[in-house]
C-alpha atoms as one frame of an Amber mdcrd trajectory, in Angstrom:
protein
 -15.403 -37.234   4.833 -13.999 -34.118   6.057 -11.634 -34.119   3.224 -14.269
 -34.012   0.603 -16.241 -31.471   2.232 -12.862 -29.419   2.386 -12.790 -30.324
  -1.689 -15.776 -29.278  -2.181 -16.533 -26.101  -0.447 -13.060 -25.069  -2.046
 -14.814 -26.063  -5.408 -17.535 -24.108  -5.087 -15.714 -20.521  -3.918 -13.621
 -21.255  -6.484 -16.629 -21.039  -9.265 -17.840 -18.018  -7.231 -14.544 -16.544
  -7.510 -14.150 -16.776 -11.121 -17.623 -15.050 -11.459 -16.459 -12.036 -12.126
 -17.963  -8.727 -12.779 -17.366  -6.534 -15.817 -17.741  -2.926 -14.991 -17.618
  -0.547 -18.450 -18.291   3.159 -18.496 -20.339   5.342 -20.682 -20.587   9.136
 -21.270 -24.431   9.718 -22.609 -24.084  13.687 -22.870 -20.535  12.861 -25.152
 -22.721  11.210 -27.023 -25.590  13.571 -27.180 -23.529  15.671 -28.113 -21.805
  14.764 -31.486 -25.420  13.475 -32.578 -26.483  14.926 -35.771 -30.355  15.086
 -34.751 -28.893  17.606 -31.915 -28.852  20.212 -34.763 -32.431  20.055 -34.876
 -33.360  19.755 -31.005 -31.559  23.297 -30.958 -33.085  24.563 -33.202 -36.403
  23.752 -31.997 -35.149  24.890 -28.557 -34.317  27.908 -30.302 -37.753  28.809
 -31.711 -39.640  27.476 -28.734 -37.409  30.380 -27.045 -38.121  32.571 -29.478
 -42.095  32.084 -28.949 -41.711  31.727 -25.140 -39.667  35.733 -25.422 -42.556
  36.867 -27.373 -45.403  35.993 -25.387 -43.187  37.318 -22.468 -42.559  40.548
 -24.365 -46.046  41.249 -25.030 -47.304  40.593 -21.253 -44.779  43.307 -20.839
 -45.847  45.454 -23.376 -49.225  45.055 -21.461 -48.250  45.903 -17.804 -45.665
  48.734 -19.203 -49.003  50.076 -21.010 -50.869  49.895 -17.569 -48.485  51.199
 -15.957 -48.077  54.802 -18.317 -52.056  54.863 -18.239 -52.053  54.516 -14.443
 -49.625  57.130 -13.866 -51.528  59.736 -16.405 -54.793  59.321 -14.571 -54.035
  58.207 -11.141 -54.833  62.208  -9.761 -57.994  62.171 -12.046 -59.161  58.648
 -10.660 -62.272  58.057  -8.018 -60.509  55.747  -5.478 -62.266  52.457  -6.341
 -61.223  52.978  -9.959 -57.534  53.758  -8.965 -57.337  50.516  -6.651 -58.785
  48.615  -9.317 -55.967  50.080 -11.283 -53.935  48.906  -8.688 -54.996  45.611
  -8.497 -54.836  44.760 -12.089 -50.908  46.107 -12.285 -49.819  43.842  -9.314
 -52.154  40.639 -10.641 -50.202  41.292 -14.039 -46.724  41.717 -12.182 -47.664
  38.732 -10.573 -48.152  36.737 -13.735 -44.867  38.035 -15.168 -43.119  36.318
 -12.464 -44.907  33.143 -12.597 -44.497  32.816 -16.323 -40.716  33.386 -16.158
 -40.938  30.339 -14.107 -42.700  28.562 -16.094 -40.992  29.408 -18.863 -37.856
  27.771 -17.560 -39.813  24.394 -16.318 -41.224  24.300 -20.281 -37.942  24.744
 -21.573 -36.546  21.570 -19.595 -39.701  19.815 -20.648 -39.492  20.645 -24.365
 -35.794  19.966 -24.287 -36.425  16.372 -22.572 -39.291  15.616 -25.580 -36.870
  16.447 -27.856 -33.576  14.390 -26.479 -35.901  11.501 -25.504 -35.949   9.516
 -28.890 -32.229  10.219 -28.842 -31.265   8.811 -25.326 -33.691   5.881 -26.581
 -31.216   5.091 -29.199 -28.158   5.305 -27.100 -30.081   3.120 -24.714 -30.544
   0.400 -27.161 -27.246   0.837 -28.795 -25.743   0.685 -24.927 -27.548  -2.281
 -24.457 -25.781  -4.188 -27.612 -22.654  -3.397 -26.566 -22.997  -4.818 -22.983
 -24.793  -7.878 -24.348 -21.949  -8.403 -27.023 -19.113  -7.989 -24.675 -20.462
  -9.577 -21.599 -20.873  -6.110 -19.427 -22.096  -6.805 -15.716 -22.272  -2.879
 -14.743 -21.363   0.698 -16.712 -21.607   3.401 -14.757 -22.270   6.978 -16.110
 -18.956   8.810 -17.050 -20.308  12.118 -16.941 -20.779  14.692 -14.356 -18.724
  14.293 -11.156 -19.775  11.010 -10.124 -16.990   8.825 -11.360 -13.173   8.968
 -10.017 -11.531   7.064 -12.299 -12.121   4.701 -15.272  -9.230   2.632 -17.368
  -9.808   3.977 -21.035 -10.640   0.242 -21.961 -13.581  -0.002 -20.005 -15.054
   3.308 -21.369 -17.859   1.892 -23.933 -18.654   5.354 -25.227 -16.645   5.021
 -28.530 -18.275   1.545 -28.764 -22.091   2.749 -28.400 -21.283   5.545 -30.723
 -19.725   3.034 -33.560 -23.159   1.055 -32.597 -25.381   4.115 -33.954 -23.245
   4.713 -36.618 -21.962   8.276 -35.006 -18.474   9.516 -36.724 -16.601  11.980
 -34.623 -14.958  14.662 -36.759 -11.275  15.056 -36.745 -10.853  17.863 -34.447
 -12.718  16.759 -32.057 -11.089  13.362 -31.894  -8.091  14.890 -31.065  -9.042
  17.079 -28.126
């Protein structure tokens, strides 16, 4: 009795044994990167900076023209109309710094509508790879996060091949 309970319990961590995991790495910004469509997301970044400089321009244009007119008639000015003066240069100084702010926050944003559809598609072609060749885990390759990966395991190439992405020459070499 003891014996088969010996036999069996070594069955059955023997099954668990031979469970093993896969682990596979990816690089997503690689990727990103030698995407055609990332022609056009910079380009789009490019004129959404271009139309976030010139509404910043022109609410400088604005407080630079308050500013001249200020100092012109700021002798000649009752004092209620030269603290009102006042007031309106520091609320617009104000709003210059908040909109540099937010200019940054909508540049993320409009860079992370842009790059969406695209990580969609790595996702998906990611996704085939680890169901064809029986993936348990990939961990992200980029960034400093990961110490070390065996060049086999890296399933960048793979996901690329996947979406049909052809690395030019040079940069295969590098």
């Amino acid at each position: 009795m003891i014996r088969s309970s010996l036999l069996i319990a070594f069955l059955c961590f023997s099954v668990f044994a031979s469970a093993q995991t896969k682990v596979g790495t990816i690089d997503t910004d690689y990727i990103l990167s030698q995407m055609p469509e990332m022609e056009e997301v910079n380009a789009g970044m490019q004129a959404y900076d271009q139309e976030l400089q010139k509404d910043f321009q022109n609410n400088v244009q604005q407080y630079d023209s308050l500013v001249k007119t200020y100092q012109a008639n700021a002798e000649s000015l009752a004092n209620e109309a030269r603290q009102e003066s006042e007031s309106e240069i520091i609320e617009l100084e104000n709003e210059i710094k908040q909109y540099r702010q937010r200019a940054q926050l909508m540049m993320q944003m409009r860079r992370n509508e842009l790059t969406d559809p695209l990580y969609q598609r790595i996702d998906t072609a990611m996704r085939a790879v680890i169901q064809e060749e029986g993936f348990t885990q990939i961990l992200h390759a980029g960034g400093n996060s990961l110490a070390f990966s065996a060049e086999e395991y890296d399933i960048t190439q793979k996901v690329m091949n996947k979406m049909g992405i052809v690395i030019p020459a040079a940069s295969a070499e590098e």
